[in-house]
N, C-alpha and C positions, 0 to 999 in steps of 0.2 A: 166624879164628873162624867155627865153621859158622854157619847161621842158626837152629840149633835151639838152640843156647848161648847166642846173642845174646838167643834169644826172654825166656830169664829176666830179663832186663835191662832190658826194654820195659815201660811204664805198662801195665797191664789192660785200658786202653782200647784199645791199639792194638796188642794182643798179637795175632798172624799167625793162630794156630793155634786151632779149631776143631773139636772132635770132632763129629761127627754120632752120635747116639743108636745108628742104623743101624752103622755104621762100628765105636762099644764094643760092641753086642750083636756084631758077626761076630767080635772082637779074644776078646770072650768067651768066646764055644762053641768057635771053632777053638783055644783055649789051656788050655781047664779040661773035664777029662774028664766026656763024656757030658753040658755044659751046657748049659741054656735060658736064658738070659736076655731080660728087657723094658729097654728103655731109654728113660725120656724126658724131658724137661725138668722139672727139682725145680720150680718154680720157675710160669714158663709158658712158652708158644713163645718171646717173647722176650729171655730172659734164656738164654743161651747158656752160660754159664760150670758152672749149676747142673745135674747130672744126676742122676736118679735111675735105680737100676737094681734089680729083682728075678733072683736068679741061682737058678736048681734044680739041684742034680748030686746024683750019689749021691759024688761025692769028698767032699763035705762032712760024711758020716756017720761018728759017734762023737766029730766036732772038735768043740773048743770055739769059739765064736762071733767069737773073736777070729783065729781059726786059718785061719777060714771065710773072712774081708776077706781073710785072707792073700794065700790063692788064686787070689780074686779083684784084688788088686793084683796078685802074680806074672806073671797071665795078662797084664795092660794091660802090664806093663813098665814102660819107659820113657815111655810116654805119660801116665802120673800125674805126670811130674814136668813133662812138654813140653807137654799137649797139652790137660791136663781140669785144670779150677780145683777142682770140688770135686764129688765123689761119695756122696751118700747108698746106704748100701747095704744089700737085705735079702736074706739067703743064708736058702736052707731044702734039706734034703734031699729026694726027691721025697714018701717019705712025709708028713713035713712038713707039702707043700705041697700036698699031697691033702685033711690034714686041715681046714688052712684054708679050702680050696675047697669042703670038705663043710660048716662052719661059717659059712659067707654063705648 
């Protein structure tokens, strides 16, 4: 059995694998066209398990918000199921996420 098999089967505690924030943001843009994404601890530095992540494409235009996670799981792969405990996540188109930025 590989070690990435076995990793399911391991207490939480002492679970191997590790995403760095850095690491989902590059898994991100190079796998979801045209993305930005921020990555960083839901949570705080020390809680590791928790990310959060804001993702901008224009792929995300016209979907529905559920369609949007899609994407953004798609891109991670295998590593939502191996490697991230749990991802908060907020997808916006760029327009979107102009508007926002106008609105702070």
């Amino acid at each position: 059995m590989s070690l990435a098999a076995t990793a399911a089967f391991l207490p939480r505690a002492t679970h191997p694998f590790r995403m760095k924030p850095a690491t989902v943001e590059e898994l991100i843009e190079s796998n979801l066209e045209d993305a930005e994404a921020t990555v960083t601890h839901a949570r705080d530095k020390h809680d590791e398990d928790h990310l959060a992540a804001t993702v901008v494409s224009p792929a995300f235009e016209g979907l529905p918000l559920v369609q949007q996670h899609q994407q953004v799981y798609d891109a991670l792969d295998e590593h939502m199921t191996t490697d991230i405990h749990a991802l908060e996540l907020s997808t916006y188109t760029p327009a979107e996420y102009d508007d926002l930025e106008a609105d702070q």
